[in-house]
MDAnalysis code that builds the backbone (N, CA, C; Angstrom):
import MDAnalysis as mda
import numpy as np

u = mda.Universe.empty(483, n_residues=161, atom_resindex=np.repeat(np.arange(161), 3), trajectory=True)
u.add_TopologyAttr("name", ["N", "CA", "C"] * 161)
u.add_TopologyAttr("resid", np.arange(1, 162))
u.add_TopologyAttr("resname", ["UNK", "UNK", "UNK", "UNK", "UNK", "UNK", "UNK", "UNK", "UNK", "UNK", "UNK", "UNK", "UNK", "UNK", "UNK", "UNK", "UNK", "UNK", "UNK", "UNK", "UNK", "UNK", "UNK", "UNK", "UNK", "UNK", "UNK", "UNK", "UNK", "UNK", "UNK", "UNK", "UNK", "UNK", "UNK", "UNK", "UNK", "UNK", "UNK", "UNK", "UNK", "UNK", "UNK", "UNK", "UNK", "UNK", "UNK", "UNK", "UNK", "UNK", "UNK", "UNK", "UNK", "UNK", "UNK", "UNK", "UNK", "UNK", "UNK", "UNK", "UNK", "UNK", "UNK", "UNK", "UNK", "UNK", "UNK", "UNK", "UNK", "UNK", "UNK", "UNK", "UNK", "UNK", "UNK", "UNK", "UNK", "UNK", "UNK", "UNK", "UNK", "UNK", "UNK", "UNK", "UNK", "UNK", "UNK", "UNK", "UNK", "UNK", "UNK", "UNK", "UNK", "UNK", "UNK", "UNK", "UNK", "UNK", "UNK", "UNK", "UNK", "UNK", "UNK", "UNK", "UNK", "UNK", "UNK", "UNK", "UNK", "UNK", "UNK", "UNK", "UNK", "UNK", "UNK", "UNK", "UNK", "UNK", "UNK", "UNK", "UNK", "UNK", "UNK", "UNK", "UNK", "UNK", "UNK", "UNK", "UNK", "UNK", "UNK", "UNK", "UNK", "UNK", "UNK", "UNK", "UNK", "UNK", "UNK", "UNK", "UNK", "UNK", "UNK", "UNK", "UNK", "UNK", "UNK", "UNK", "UNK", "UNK", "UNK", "UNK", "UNK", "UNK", "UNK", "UNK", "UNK", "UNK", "UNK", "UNK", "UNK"])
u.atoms.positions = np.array([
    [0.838, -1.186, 0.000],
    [0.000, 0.000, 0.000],
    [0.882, 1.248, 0.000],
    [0.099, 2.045, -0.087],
    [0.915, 3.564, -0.592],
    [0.656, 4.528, 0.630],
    [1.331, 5.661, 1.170],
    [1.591, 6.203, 2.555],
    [-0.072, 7.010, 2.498],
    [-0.522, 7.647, 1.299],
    [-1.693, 7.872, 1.588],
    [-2.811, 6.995, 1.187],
    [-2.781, 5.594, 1.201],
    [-3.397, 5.277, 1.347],
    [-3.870, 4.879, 2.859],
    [-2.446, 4.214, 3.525],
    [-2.476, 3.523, 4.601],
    [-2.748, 4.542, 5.585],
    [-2.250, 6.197, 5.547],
    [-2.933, 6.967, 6.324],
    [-4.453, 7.226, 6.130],
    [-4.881, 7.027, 5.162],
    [-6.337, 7.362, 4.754],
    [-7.012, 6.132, 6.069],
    [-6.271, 4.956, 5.571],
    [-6.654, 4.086, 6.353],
    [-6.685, 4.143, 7.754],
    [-5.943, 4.750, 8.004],
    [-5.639, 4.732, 9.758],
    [-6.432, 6.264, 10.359],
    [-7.498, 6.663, 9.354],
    [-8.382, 8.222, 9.771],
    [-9.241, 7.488, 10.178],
    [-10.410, 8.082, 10.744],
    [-11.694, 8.091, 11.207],
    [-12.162, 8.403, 9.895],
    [-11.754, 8.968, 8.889],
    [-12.739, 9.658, 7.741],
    [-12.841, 8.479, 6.712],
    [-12.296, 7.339, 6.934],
    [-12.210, 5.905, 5.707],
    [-13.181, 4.778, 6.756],
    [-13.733, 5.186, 7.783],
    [-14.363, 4.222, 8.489],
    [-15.410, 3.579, 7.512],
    [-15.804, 4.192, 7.159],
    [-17.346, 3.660, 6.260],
    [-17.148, 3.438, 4.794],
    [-15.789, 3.801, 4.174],
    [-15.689, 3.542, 2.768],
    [-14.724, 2.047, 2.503],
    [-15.472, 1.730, 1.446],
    [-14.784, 0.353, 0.521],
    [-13.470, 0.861, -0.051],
    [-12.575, -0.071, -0.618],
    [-11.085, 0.340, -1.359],
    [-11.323, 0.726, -2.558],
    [-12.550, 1.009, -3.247],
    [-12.437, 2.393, -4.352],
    [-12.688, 3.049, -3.925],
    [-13.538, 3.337, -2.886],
    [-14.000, 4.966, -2.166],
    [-12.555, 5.247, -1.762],
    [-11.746, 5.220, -1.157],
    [-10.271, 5.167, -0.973],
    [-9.808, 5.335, -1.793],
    [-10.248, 4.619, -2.560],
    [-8.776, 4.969, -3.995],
    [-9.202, 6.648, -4.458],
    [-10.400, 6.615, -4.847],
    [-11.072, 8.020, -5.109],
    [-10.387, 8.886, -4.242],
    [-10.524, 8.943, -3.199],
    [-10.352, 9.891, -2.238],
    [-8.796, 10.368, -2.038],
    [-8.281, 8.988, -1.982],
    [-6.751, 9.360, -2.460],
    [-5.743, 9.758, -3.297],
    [-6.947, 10.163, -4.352],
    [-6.681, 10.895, -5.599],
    [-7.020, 12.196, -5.627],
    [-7.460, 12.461, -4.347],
    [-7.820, 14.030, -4.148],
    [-6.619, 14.795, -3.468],
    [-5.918, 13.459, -2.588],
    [-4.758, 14.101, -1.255],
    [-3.738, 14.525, -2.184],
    [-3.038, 15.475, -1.647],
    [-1.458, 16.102, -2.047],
    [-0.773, 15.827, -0.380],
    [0.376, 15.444, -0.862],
    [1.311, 15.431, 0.017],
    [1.967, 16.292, 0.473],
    [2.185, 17.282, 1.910],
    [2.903, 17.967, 2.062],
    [3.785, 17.608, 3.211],
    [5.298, 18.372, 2.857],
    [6.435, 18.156, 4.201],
    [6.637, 19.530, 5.033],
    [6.965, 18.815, 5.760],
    [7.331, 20.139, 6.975],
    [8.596, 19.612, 7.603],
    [9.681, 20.405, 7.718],
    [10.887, 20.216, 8.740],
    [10.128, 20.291, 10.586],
    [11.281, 19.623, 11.159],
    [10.893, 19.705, 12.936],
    [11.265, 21.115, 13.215],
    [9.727, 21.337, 13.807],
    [9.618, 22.964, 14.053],
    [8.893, 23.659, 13.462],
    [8.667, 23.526, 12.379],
    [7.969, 24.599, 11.359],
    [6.616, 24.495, 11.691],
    [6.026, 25.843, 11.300],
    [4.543, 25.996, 11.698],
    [4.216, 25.148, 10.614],
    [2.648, 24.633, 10.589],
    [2.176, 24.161, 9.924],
    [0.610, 25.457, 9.796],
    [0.414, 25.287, 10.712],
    [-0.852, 26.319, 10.552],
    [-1.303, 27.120, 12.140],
    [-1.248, 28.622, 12.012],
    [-1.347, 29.484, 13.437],
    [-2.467, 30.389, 13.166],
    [-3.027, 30.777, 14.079],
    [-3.831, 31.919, 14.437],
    [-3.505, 32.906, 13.062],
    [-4.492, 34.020, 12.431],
    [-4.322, 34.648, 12.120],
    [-3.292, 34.618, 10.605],
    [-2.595, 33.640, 10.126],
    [-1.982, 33.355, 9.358],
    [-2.447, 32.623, 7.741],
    [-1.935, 32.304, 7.521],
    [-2.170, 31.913, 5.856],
    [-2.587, 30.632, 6.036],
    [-3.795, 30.458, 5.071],
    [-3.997, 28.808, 5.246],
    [-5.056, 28.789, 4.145],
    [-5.119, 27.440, 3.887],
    [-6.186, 27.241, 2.574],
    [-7.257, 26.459, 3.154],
    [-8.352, 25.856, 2.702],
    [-9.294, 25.294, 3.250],
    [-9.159, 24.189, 2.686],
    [-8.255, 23.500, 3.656],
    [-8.116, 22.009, 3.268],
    [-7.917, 21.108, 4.646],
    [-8.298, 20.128, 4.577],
    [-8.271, 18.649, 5.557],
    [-7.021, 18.426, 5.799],
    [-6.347, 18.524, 6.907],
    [-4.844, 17.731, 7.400],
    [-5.345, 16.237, 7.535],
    [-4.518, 15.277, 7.336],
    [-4.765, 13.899, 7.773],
    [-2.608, 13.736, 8.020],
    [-2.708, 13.355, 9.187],
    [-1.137, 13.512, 9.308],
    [-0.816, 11.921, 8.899],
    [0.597, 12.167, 8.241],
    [0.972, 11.157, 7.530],
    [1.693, 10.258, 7.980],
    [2.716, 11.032, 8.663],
    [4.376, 10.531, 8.973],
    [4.527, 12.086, 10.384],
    [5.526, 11.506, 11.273],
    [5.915, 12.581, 12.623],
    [4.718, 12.687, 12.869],
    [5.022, 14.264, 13.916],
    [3.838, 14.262, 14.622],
    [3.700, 15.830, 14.330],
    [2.165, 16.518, 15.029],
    [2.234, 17.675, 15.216],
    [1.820, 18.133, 16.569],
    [2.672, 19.274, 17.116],
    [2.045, 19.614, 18.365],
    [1.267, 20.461, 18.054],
    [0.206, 20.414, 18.639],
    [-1.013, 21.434, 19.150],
    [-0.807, 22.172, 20.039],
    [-0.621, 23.865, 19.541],
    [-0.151, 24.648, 20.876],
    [-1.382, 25.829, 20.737],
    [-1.223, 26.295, 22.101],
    [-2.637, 27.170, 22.534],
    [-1.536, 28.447, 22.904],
    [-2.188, 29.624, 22.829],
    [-1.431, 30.543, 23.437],
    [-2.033, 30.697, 25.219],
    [-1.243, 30.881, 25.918],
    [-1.630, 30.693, 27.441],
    [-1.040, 31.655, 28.388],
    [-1.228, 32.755, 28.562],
    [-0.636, 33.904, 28.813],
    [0.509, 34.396, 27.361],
    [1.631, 34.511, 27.694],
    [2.458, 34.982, 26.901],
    [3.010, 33.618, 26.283],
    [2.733, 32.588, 27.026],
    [3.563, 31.540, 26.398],
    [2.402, 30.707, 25.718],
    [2.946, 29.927, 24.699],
    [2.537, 28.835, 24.263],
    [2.308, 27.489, 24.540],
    [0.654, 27.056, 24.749],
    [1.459, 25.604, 25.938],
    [0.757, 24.228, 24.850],
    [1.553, 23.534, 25.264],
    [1.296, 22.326, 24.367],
    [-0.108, 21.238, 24.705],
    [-1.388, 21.595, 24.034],
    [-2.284, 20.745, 24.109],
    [-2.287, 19.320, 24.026],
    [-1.820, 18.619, 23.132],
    [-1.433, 17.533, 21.972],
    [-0.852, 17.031, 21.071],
    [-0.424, 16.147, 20.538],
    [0.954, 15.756, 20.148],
    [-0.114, 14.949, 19.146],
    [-0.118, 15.042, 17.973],
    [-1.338, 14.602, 16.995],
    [-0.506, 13.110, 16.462],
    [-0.943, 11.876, 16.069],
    [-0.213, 10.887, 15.109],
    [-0.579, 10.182, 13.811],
    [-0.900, 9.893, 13.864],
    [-0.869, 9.004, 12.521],
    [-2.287, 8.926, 11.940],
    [-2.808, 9.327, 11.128],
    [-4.343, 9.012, 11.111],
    [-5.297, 10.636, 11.453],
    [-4.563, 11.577, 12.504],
    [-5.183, 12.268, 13.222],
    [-5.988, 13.560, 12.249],
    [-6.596, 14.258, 12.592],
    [-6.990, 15.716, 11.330],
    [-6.770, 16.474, 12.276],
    [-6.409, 17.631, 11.105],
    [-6.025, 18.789, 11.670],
    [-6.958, 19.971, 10.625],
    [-6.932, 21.270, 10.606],
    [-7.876, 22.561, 10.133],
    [-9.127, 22.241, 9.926],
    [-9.728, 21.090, 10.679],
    [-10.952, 20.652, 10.383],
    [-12.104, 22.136, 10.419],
    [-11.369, 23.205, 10.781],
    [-12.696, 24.205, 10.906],
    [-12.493, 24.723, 9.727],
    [-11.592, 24.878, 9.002],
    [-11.314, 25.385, 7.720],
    [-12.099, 25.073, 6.591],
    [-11.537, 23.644, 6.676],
    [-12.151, 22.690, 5.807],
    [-13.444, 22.997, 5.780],
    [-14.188, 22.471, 6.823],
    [-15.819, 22.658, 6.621],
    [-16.213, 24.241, 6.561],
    [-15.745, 25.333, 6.140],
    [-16.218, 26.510, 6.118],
    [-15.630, 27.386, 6.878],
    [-14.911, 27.623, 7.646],
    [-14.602, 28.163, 9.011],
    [-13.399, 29.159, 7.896],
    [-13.455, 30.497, 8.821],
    [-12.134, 31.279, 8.232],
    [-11.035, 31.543, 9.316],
    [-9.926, 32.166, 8.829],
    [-8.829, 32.265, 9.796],
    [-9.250, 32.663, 11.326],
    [-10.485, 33.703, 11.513],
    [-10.569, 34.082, 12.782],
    [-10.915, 32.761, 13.731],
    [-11.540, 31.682, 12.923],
    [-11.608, 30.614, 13.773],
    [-10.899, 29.639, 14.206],
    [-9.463, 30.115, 13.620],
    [-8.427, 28.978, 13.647],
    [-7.839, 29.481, 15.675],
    [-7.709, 28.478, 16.431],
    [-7.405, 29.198, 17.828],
    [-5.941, 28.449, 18.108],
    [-5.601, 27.746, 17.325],
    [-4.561, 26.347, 17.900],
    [-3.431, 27.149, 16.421],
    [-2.219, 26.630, 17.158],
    [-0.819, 26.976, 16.326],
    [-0.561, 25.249, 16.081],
    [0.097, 25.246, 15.068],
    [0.541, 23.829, 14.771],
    [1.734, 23.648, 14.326],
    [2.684, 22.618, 15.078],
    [4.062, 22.844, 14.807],
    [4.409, 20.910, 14.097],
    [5.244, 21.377, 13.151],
    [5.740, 19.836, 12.970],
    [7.026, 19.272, 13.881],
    [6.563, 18.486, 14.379],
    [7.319, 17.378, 15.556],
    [8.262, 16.364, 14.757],
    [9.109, 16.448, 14.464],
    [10.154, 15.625, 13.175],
    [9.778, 16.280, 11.786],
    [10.172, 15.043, 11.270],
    [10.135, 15.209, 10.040],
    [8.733, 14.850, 9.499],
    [7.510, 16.070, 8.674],
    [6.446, 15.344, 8.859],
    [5.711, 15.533, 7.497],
    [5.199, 14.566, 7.176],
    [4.364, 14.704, 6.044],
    [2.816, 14.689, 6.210],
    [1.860, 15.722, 6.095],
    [0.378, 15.856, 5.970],
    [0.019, 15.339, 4.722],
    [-1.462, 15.213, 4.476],
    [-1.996, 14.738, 3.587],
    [-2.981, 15.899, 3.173],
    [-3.159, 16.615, 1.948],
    [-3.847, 18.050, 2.046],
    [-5.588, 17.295, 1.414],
    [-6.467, 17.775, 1.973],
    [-7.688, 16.893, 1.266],
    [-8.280, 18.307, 1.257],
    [-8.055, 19.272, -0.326],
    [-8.560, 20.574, -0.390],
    [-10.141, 20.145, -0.507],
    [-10.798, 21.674, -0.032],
    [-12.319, 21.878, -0.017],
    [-12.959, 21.127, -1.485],
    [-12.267, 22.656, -2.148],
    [-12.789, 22.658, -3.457],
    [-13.036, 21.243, -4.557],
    [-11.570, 20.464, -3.994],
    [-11.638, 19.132, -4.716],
    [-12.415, 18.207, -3.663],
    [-12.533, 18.042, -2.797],
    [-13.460, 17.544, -2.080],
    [-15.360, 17.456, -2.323],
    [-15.801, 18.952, -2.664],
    [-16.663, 19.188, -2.918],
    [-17.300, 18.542, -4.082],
    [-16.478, 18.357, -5.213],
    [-16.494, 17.996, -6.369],
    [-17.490, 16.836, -6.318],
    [-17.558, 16.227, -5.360],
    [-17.714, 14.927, -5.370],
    [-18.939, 14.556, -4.696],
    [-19.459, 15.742, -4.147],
    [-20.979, 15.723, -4.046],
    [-22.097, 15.007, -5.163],
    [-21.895, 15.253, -5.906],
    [-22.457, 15.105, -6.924],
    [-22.227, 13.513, -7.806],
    [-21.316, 13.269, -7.696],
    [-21.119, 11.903, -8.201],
    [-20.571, 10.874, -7.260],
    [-20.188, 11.355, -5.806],
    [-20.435, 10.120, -5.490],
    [-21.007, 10.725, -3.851],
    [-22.031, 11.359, -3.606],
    [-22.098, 11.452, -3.038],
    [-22.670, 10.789, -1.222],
    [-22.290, 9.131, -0.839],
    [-22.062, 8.784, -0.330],
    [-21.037, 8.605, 0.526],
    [-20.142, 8.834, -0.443],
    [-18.382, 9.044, -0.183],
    [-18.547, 10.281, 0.794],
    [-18.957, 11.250, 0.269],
    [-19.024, 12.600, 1.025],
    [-19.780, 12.178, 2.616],
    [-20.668, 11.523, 2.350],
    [-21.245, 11.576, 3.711],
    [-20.559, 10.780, 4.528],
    [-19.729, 9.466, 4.412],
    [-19.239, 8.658, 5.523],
    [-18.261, 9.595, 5.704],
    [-17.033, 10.559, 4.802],
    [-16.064, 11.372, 4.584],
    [-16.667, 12.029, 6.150],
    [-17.604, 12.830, 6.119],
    [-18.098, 13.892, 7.033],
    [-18.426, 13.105, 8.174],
    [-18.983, 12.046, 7.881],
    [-19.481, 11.318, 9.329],
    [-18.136, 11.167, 10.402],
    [-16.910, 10.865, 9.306],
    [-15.606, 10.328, 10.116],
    [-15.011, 11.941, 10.945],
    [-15.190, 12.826, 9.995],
    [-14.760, 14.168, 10.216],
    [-15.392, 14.515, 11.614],
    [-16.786, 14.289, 12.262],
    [-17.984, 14.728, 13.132],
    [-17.239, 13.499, 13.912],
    [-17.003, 12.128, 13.995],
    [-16.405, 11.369, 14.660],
    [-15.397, 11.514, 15.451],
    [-14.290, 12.454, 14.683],
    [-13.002, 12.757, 15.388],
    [-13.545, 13.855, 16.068],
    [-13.781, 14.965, 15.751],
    [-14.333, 16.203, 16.598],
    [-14.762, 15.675, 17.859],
    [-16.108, 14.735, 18.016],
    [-16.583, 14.141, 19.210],
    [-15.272, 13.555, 19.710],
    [-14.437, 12.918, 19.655],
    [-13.730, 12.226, 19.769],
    [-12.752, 13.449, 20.818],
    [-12.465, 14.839, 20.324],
    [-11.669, 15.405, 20.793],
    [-12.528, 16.157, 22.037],
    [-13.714, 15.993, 21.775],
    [-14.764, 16.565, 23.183],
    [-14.795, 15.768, 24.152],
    [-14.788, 14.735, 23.552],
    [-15.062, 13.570, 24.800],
    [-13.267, 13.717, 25.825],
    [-12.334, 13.739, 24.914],
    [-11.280, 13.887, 25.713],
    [-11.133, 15.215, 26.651],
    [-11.796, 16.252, 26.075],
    [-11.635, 17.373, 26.583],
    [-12.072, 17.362, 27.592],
    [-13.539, 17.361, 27.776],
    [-14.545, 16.980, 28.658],
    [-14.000, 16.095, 29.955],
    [-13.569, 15.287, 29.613],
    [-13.308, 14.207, 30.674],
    [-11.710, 15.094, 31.142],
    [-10.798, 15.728, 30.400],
    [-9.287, 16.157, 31.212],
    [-10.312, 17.066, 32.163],
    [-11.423, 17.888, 31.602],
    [-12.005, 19.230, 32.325],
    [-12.541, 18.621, 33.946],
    [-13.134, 17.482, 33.559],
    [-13.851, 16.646, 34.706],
    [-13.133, 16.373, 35.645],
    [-11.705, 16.092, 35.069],
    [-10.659, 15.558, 36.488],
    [-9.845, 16.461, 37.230],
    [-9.872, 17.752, 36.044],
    [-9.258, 18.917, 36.759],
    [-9.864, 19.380, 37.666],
    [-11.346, 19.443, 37.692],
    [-12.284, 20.143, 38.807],
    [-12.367, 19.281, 39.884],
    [-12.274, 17.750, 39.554],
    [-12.277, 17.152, 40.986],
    [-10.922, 17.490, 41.323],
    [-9.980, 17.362, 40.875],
    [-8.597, 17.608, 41.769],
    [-8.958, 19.422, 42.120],
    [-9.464, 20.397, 41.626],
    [-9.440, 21.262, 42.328],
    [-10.581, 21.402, 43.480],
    [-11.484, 20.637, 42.887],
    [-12.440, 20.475, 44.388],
    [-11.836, 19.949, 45.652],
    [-11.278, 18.870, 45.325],
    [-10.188, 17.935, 46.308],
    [-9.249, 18.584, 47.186],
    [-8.560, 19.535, 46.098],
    [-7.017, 20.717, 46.783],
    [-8.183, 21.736, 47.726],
    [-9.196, 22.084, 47.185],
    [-9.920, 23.054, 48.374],
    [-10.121, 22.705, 49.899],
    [-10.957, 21.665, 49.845],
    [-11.311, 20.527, 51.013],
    [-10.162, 20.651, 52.141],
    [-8.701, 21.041, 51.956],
    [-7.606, 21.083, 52.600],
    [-7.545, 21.827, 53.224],
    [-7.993, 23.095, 52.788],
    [-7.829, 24.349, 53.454],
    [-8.647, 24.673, 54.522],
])
């Protein structure tokens, strides 16, 4: 198999498609590299409206947190990234900086060629989106639950005093 395929494979967004819906779809991805370090995509900055699916390395997810930058998540193999882009969203909604962690290759799954495909295969599109709404939940449910344990440990640290 081929690196975007096997990443296609390892998304949430190939859950529901057969190996031509895949093949299709993997005829939409462009490959991009990033050196360790380099932004990939920040606040306020340049970006196109396209689907990350990370390929190869990793990316950190950084938040700005006072003056500093603090590290949310360490993204791998399979993971998406500008998902607000993608589905419509413009730069003011981008809140997360994204840095490449090694040596890293994304998978670009632009709007425009994405869209295309409403129309002729549009099943593809919907499991595509179902996987997209999958990971999102996916990142609430984690959120949710770090938020849940932080408040009991700060309920807990009160009780002391």
């Amino acid at each position: 198999m081929s690196l975007v395929t096997d990443t296609l494979r390892a998304s949430t967004i190939t859950e529901g498609l057969n190996d031509v819906e895949v093949g299709i779809l993997a005829g939409l991805c462009e490959i991009i590299e990033y050196k360790d370090g380099e932004v990939i995509l920040k606040p306020g900055g340049p970006y196109t409206p396209s689907l990350y699916i990370l390929a190869q390395g990793g990316i950190d997810v950084k938040v700005l947190a006072g003056e500093e930058e603090s590290s949310l998540n360490v993204l791998k193999q399979g993971d998406l990234a500008a998902v607000i882009t993608f589905v419509g969203g413009d730069s003011s909604e981008i809140s997360a900086s994204l840095y490449a962690v090694g040596d890293v290759k994304v998978l670009s799954l632009d709007q425009t060629r994405f869209k295309s495909l409403v129309e002729t295969h549009p099943m593809l599109v919907y499991h595509v989106m179902q996987g997209v709404v999958r990971n999102v939940d996916r990142i609430v449910r984690i959120v949710n639950d770090q938020s849940a344990e932080m408040n009991e440990y700060i309920c807990h640290a009160n009780i002391h005093y």
